[in-house]
N, C-alpha and C positions, 0 to 999 in steps of 0.2 A: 504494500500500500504506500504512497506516494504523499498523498495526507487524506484527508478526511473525506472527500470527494473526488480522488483521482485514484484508480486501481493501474499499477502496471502488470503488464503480464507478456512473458515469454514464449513462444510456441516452437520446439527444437523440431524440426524434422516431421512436420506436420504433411502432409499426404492429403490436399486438399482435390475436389473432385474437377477441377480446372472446367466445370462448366458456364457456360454464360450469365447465368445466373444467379452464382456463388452456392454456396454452402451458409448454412446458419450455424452461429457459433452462439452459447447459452453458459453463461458461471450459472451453477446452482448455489447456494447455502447450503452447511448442512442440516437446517433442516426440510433442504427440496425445493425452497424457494426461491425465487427468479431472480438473481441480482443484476444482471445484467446481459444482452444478448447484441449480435451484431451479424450482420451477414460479411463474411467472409471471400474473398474472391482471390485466386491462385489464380497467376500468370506473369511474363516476360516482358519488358520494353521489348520496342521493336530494335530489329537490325537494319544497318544501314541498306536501304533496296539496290540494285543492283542488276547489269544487264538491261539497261535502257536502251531498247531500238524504236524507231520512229519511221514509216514514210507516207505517201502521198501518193494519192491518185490523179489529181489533175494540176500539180504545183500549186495550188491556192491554197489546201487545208491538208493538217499533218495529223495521223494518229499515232500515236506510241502506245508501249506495251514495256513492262518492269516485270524483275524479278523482286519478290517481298521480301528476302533476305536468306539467308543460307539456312537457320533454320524454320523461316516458314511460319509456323503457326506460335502467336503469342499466346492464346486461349484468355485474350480482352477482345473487347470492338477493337479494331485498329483504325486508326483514317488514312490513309495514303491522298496527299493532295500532288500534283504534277504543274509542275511552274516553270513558267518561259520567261525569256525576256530578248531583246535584241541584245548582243553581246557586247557593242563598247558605250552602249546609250540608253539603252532603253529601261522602264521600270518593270519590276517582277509583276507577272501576269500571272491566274489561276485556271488552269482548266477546266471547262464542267460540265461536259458529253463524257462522262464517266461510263466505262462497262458496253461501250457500244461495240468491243470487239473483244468481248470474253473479259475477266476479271484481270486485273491490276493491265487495265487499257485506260485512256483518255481518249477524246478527239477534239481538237483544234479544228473549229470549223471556220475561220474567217480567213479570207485575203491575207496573207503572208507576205511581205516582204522579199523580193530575189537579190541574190546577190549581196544578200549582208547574211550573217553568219547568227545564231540561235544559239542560245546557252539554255539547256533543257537538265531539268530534275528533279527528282522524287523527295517529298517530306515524309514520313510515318511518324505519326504520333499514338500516344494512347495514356490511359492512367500513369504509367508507370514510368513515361516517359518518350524521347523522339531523337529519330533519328536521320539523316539528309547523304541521299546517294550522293555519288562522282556525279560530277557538271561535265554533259552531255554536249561541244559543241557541233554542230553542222548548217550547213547550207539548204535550203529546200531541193535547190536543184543536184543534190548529191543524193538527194532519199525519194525524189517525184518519178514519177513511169511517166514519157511523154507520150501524148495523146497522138494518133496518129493523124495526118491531116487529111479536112473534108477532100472529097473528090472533086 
């Protein structure tokens, strides 16, 4: 006890059910009664993501797709946000066509810039903490399929 109103407590080697919705944890008295209770939640910061590729179908707009980190699953919500920005000028942008090409994708649907270079990269965050891949630069026209021309 800590003083009168603060209980400290210890948990060695607790084996928590790392579900989303925690575990409840309950001090009893001894005699059965409820002194205090908390739900409980086992899980990992995220790791830095990793394996950022990006391209484009018509040079106007880019998707990417991230690796969430080497080992994958934190068993919290995690948030991965993906951020661009022009690389010697421009301010950090967010993406938010999330999941349009399978899980840890973005898509960037607007007019893009040719010929200036893109600093692309991954946030993870969650309870427990956050993490920011390698800065990803490239060109559109290094990652776009050109379109073939009308007849």
């Amino acid at each position: 006890m800590l003083n009168a109103s603060t209980l400290a407590l210890v948990l060695a080697n607790l084996n928590g059910s790392r579900q989303q919705s925690g575990d409840n944890l309950v001090c009893h008295a001894q005699d059965g009664s409820i002194l205090a209770g908390s739900c409980l939640y086992v899980g990992l910061p995220p790791e830095k993501p990793f394996n950022i590729s990006c391209w484009s179908k018509n040079m106007k707009d880019l998707t990417c797709h991230w690796t969430p980190g080497a080992q994958g699953e934190t068993f919290l919500h995690t948030n991965y946000s993906l951020k661009y920005k022009l690389r010697w000028y421009g301010q950090d942008n967010t993406c938010e066509e999330y999941h349009t090409m399978g899980p840890h994708s973005c898509h960037i649907p607007k007019d893009l810039a040719l010929f200036t270079p893109y600093e692309i990269w991954v946030e993870a965050t969650n309870r427990l903490g956050s993490a920011r891949s390698d800065v990803l630069t490239l060109d559109i026209l290094d990652v776009g399929e050109a379109q073939p021309a009308a007849p």
